[in-house]
C-alpha positions in Angstrom: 15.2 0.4 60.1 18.5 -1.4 59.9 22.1 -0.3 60.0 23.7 -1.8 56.7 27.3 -0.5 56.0 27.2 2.4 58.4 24.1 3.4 57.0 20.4 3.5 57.8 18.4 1.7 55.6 14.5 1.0 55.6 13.5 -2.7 55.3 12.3 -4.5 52.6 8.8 -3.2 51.4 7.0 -6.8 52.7 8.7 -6.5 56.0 7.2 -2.6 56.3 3.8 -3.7 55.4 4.0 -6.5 58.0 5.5 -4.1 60.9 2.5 -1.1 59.5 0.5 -4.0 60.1 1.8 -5.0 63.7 1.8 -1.5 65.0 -1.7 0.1 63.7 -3.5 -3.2 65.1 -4.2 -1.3 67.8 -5.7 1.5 65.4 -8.9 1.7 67.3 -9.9 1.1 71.0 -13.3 2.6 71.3 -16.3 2.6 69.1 -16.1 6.3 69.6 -12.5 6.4 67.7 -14.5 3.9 64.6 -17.0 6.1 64.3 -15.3 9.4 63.7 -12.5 7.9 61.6 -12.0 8.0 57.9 -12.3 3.9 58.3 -16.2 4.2 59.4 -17.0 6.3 55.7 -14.9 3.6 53.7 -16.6 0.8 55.5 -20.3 3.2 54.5 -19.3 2.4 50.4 -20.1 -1.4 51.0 -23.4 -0.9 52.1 -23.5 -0.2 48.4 -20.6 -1.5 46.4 -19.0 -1.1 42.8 -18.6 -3.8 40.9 -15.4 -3.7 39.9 -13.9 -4.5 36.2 -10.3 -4.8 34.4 -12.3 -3.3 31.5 -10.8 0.2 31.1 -12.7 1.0 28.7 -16.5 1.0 28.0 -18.5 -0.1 25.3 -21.8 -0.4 23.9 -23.6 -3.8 23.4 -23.6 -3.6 20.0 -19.5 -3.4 20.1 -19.7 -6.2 22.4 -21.2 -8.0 20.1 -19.2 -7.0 16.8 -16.3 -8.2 19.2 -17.5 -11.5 20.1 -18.5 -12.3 16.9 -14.8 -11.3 16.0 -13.3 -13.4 18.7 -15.8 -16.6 17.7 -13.5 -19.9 17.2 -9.8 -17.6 17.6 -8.4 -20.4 19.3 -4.7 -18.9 19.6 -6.2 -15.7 20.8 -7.7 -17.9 23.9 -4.4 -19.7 24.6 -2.8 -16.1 24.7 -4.7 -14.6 27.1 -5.2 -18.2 29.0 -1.4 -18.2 29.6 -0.7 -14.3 30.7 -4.1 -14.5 32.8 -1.7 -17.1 35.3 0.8 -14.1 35.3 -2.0 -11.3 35.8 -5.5 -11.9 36.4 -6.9 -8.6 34.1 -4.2 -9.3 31.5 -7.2 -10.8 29.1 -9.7 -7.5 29.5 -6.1 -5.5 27.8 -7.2 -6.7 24.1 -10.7 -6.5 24.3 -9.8 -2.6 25.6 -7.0 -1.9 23.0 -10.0 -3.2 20.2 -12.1 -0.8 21.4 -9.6 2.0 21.4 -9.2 1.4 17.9 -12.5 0.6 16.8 -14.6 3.3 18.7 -15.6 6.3 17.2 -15.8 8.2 20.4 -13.6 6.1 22.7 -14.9 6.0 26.4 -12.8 5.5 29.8 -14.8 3.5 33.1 -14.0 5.2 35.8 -11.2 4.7 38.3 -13.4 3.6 40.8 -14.7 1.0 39.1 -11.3 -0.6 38.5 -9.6 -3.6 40.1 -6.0 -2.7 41.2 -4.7 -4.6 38.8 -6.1 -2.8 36.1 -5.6 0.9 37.4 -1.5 0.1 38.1 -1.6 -2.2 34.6 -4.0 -2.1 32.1 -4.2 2.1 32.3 -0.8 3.0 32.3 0.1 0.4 29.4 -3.9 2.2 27.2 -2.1 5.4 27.9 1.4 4.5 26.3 -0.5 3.0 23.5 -2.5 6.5 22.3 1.0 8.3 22.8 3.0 6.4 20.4 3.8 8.0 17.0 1.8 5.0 15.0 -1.2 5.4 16.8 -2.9 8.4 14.5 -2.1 6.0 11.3 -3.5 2.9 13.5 -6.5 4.8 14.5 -7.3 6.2 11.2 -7.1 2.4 9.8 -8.7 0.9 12.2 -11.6 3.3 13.0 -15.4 1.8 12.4 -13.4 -0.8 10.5 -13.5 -4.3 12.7 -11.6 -6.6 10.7 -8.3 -4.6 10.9 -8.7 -3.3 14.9 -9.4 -6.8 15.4 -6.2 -7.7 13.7 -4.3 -5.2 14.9 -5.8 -6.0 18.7 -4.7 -9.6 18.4 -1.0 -8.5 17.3 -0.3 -5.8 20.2 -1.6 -8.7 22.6 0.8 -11.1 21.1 3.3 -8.7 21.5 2.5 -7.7 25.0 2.2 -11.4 25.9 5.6 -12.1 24.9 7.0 -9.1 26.8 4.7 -9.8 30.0 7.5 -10.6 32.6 9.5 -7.6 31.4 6.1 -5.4 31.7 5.5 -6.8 35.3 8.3 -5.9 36.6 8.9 -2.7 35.2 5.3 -1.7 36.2 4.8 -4.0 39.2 8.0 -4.2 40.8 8.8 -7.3 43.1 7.3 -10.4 41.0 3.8 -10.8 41.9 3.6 -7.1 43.2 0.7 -6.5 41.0 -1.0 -9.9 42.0 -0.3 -9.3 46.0 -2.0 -5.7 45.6 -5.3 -7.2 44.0 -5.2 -10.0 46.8 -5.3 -6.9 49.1 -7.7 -5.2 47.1 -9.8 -8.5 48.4 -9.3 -8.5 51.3 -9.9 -4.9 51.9 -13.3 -5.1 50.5 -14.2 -7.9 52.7 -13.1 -6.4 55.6 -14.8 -3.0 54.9 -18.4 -4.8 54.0 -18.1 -6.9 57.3 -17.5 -3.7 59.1 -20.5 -2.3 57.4 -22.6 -5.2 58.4 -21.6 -4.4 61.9 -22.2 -0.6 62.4 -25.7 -1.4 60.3 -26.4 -3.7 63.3 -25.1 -0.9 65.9 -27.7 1.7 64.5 -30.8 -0.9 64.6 -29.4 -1.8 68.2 -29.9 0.3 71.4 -27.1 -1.0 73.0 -24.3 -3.1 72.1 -22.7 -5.8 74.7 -19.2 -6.1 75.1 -19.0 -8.8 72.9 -20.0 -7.3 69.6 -18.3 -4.1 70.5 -15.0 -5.6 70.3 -16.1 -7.4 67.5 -16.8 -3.9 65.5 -13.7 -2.6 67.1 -11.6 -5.8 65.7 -13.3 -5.5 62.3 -12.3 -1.6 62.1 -8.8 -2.3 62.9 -8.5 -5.1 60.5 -10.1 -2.5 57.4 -7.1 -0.3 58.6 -4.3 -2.9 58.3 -5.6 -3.7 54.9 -6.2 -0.3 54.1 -2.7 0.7 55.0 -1.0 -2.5 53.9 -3.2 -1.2 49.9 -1.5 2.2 50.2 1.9 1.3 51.0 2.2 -1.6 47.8 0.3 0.9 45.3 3.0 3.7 46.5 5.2 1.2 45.5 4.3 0.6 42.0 3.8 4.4 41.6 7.8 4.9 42.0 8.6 1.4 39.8 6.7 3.4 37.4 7.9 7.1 37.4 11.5 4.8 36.9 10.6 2.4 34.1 8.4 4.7 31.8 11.1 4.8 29.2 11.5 1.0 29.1 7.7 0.5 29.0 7.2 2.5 26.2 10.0 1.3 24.9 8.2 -2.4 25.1 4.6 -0.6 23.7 6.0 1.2 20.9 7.4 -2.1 19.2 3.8 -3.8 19.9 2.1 -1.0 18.6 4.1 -0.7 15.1 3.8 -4.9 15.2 -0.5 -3.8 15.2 0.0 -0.9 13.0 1.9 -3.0 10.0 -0.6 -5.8 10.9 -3.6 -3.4 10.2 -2.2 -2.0 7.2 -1.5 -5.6 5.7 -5.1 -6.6 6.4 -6.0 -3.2 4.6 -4.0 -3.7 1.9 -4.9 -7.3 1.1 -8.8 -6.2 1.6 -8.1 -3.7 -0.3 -6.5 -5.1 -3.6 -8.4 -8.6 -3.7 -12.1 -8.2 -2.0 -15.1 -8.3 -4.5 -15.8 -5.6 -1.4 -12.9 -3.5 -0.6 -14.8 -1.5 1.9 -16.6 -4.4 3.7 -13.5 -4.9 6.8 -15.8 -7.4 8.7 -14.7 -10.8 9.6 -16.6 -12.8 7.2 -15.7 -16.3 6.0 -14.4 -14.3 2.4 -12.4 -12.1 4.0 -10.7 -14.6 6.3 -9.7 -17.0 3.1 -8.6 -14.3 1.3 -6.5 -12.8 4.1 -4.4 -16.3 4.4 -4.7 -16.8 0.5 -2.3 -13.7 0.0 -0.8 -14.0 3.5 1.5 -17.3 2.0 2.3 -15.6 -1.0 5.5 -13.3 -0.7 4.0 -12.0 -4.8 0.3 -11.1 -3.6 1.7 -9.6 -1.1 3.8 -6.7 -2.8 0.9 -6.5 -5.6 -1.6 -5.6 -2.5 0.6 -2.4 -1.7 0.1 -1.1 -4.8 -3.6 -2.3 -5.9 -5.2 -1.0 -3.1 -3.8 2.3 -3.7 -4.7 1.7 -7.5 -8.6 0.7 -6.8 -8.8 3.9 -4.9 -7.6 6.2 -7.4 -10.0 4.2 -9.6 -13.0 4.5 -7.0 -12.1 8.1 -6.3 -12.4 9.0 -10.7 -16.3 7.2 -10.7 -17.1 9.0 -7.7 -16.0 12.3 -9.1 -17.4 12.2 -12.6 -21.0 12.7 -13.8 -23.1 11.9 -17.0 -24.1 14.6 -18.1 -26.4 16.0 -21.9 -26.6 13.1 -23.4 -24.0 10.7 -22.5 -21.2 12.8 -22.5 -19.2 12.2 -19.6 -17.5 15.6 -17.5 -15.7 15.9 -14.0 -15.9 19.0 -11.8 -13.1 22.0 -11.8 -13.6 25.7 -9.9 -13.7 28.5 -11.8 -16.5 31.2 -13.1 -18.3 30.3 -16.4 -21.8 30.5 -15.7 -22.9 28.6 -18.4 -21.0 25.3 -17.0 -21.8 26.1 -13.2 -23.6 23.6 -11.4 -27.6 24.2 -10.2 -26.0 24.2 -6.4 -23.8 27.0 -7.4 -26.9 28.9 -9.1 -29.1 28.4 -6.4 -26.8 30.8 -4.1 -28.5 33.3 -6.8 -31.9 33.2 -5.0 -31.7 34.4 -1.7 -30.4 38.2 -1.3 -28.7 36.6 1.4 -26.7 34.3 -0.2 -25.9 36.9 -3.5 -22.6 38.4 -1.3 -21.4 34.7 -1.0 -21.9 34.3 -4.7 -20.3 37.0 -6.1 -17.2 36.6 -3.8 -16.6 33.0 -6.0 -17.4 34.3 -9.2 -14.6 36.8 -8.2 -12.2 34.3 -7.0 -13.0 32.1 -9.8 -14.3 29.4 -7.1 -18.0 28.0 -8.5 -17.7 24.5 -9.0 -18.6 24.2 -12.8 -18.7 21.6 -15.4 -15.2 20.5 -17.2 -15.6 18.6 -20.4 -13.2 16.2 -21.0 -11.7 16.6 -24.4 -12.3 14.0 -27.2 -9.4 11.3 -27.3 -9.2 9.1 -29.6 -9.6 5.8 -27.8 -10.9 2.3 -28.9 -13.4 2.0 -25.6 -13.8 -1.9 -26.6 -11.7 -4.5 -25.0 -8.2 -3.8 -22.9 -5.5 -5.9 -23.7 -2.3 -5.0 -21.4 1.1 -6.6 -22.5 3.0 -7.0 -19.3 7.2 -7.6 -19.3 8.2 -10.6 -17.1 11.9 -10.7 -18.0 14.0 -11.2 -15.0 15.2 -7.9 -14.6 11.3 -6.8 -13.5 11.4 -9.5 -10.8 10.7 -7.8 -7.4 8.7 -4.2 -7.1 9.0 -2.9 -10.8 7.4 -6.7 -11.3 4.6 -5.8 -8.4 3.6 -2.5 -9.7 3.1 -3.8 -13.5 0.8 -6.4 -12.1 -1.2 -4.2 -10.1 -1.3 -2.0 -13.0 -2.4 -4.7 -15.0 -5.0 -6.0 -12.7 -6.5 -1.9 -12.3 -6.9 -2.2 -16.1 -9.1 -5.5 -15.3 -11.3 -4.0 -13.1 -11.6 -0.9 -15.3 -12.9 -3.3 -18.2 -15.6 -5.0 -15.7 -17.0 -2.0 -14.3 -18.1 -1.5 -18.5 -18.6 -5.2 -19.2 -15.5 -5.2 -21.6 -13.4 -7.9 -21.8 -9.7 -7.8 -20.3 -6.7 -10.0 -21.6 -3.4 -10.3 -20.0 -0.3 -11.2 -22.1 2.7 -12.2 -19.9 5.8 -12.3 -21.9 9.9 -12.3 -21.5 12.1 -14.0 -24.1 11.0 -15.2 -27.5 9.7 -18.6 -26.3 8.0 -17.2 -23.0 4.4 -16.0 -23.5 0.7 -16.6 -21.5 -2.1 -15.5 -22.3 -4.7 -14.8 -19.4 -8.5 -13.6 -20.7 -10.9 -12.6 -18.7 -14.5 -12.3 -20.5 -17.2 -10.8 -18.2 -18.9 -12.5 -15.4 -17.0 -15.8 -16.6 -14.3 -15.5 -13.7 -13.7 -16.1 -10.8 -11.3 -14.5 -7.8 -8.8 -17.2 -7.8 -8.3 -16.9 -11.3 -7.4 -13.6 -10.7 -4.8 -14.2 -7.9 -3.4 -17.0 -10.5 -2.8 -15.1 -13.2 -1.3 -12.1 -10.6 1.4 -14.9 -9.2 2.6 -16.0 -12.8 5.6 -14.7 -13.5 7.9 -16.2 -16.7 11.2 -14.9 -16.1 14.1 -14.6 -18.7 14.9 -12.4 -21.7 12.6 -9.9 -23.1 11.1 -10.0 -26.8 9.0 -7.3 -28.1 7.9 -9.3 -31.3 5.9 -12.7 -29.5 3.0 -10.0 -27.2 2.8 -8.1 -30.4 1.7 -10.8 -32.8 -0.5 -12.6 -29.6 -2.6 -9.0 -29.3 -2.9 -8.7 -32.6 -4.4 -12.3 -33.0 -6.6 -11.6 -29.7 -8.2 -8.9 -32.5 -8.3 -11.1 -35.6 -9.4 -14.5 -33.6 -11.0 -13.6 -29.9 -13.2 -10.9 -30.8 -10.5 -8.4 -29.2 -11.7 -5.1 -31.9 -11.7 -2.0 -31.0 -8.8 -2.6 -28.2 -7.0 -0.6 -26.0 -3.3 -1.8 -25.8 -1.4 -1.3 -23.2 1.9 -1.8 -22.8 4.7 -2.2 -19.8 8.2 -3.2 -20.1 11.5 -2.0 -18.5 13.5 -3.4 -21.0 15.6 -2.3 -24.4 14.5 -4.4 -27.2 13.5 -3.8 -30.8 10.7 -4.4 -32.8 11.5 -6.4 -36.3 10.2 -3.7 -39.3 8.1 -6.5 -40.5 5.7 -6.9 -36.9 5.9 -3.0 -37.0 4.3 -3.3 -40.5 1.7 -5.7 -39.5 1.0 -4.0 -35.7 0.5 -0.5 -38.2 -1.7 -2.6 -40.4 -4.0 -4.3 -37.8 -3.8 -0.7 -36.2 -5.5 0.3 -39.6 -8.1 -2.0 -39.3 -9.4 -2.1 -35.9 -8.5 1.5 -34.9 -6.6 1.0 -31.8 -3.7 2.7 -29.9 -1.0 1.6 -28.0 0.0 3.0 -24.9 3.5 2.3 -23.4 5.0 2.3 -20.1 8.3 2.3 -19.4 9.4 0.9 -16.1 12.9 3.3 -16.1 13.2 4.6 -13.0 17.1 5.3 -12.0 17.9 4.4 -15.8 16.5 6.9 -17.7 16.7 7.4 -21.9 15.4 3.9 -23.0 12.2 5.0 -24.5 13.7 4.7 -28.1 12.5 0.6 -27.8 9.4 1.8 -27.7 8.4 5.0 -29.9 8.5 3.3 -32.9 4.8 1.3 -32.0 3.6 3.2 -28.9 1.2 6.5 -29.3 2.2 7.6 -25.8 4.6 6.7 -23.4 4.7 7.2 -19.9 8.0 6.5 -17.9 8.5 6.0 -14.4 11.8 8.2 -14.1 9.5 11.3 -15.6 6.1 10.7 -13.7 4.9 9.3 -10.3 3.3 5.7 -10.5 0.0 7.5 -9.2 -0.3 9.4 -11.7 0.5 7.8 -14.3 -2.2 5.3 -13.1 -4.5 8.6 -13.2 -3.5 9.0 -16.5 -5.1 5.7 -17.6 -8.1 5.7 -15.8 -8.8 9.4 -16.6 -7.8 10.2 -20.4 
């Protein structure tokens, strides 16, 4: 100790591990002290050693290989983990181990045993902040058996982490290099405690030692001590750093964990929306295109938040309806007629078992039955969706019309009908997008989702386009949808022609009025629309139910 200021102070922790050092030298004197010491059983765990890992946690061999087909060309993934591995040697094993956490259906821990030093006083504490932040649940539900997004997610946090590496070392670590110094001992401890082993083995096959190699397994002993000693007193260091800095690490884990979690739900979303295979989340070619397609476009991007969503509502209504007598198309509801209750339901009916069961849902009006869905008078040929791209749309009311627009395109594939999209603004400003079955292609999709006019807003120019759609494309039968957030009037003339052509090809028009936080402009369009949905009256999902599921 030193007197600094009138005080007592302990040295610095290097200069304590040096004096431990000097002092315990001595440790042992006799073979007799070696052999009942704590030093002889340590020394006993070499004869056979764990091979130790900075992999925290464990993973099959088929997630190995999912992962290293993942990693497979990332170039800026390897200069990542390249550059922190100078800084701390089982930095690189941290991404592999946060993939897994997020990809692993039953996540696994090695033991502590089988860790380096580095990875117990790094790689665990900073895993533990990880699964504690308030993202995590959402990240692990995203990422989950899904390895295109945990992969994505994996490389972000270790991007994150990279960049925040000095600040993590020290607040975990301590004194620069702690970390480093206490693997280094770690080494040398392990070397030490195998060439003691080597020399007791020798002892036991030897009926008496000379003077020679009993110093020798005397020397060896005490040199396992120092290193022993020298281990415990830098690892009781980093244990206090710790207990001080938790606030700033998980400070530091939090940011690099909501980074991964908006990464993952970007890759989901874009997946999501676009893929020909929404649920396939590998790491194929497609997926990988697709992802930097949408990734440079600021418009794809704000569609994708909304389409994904749309696609499952979409999914979700096929899933949950069933063909049923002969054609007729019903969904499920609960209740208790008999006569529309499904054979499951009826089948509770012929055990005596099973009876109580029964009559307890009749009573509660909880079979699962039949519900037909009510006639509606709908063309069920072609969709053609009128969509407003004025510049007061421009933005999210702009976003959610387009991924309304491109739900009604997939809804006209799944049944081999033809789709068209009318873009439209002021009198001037009109495209016209169509989509025949099997005769497009992805990227003319993502075209026709970037377009966007701009300008005023006329009624009159979509009109007479859809209408000719009917008279020249083949377009009969239609449904007509149309979306607009603007106030605008119909000339009586196109009203008489939109009510003649609706006379002759029996189609409705369905209108959607973007009015959210300026309600009461419906007037523009009740004078040509059958129904009209507004956004200041309904949520956007379910109005999106609402066309999917008449």
């Amino acid at each position: 100790n030193e007197i600094e200021g009138g005080r007592l102070t302990p040295p610095p922790a290097d200069r304590r591990c040096h004096m431990d050092t000097k002092n315990r030298r001595k440790t042992f004197r006799t073979i007799t002290d070696v052999l009942h010491s704590p030093i002889a059983e340590l020394a006993a765990l070499r004869r056979k050693p764990t091979q130790k890992t900075d992999r925290v946690m464990r993973s099959s061999k088929l997630e190995d290989s999912i992962y290293a087909e993942l990693r497979e060309d990332d170039t800026e993934m390897d200069m990542t983990e390249n550059a922190a591995a100078q800084k701390l040697k089982s930095f690189p094993a941290l991404s592999r181990d946060v993939f897994q956490s997020l990809y692993s259906l039953a996540p696994r821990k090695n033991g502590t045993d089988m860790l380096t030093a580095a990875a117990q006083k790094f790689n665990v504490p900073i895993l533990d902040h990880v699964v504690q932040q308030d993202d995590y649940p959402t990240l692990k539900n995203i990422c989950e058996g899904r390895s295109l997004p945990a992969y994505e997610a994996a490389a972000e946090f270790t991007d994150r982490a990279a960049e925040e590496l000095d600040g993590l070392l020290s607040e975990l670590g301590g004194d620069k290099g702690a970390l480093n110094t206490l693997e280094k001992l770690e080494t040398a401890r392990d070397a030490a405690a195998e060439e003691l082993a080597k020399l007791l083995d020798a002892r036991a096959h030897t009926r008496e030692m000379t003077e020679p190699g009993k110093q020798a397994l005397i020397n060896a002993a005490n040199r396992l001590d120092s290193k022993q000693r020298q281990m415990e007193a830098v690892s009781q260091m980093l244990d206090t750093t710790m207990l001080r800095q938790t606030e700033a690490v998980d400070l530091a884990v939090s940011a690099a964990v909501q980074a991964a979690t908006e990464r993952a739900q970007e890759v989901q979303s874009i997946i999501g929306a676009w893929s020909d295979e929404p649920s396939n989340m590998r790491r194929t070619p497609e997926n990988l295109a697709l992802l930097e397609k949408v990734r440079k476009s600021t418009v794809l991007k704000d569609i994708s938040k909304y389409l994904g969503r749309f696609r499952e509502i979409f999914a979700q209504a096929k899933n949950n309806s069933y063909a049923y007598g002969r054609g007729e198309t019903y969904s499920l509801e609960l209740g208790n007629n008999l006569s529309r209750a499904l054979t499951s339901e009826l089948a509770m009916l012929a055990t005596p078992e099973t009876i109580p069961l029964f009559l307890r849902k009749y009573q509660q009006k909880q079979i699962k039955q039949y519900r037909r869905r009510e006639p509606v008078y709908k063309g069920m040929g072609d969709i053609i969706c009128c969509l407003d791209e004025s510049g007061s749309t421009e933005g999210e009311a702009a976003a959610w019309g387009k991924a309304v627009a491109m739900t009604l395109l997939e809804i006209a594939a799944e049944s081999r009908r033809s789709f068209a999209l009318i873009h439209f603004a002021g009198s001037s400003s009109c495209q016209v997008d169509i989509f025949r079955p099997g005769e497009y292609t992805l990227e003319d999709k993502l075209t026709a989702a970037e377009t966007f006019l701009g300008g005023g807003t006329n009624f009159e120019r979509p009109i007479r386009e859809a209408i000719r759609l009917m008279d020249t494309e083949g377009f009969e039968k239609a449904d007509v949808v149309f979306i607009t957030d603007g106030e605008c009037e119909l000339p009586d003339a196109c009203q008489q022609e939109l009510q003649a052509a609706q006379v002759a090809y029996h189609f409705t028009v369905t209108g959607i009025l973007l009015d959210e936080g300026h309600a009461g402009m419906d007037f523009s369009l009740k004078p040509f629309c059958q129904k009209i949905y507004r956004t200041s009256e309904l949520a956007e999902n379910k109005i999106v139910k609402a066309l999917i599921i008449p």
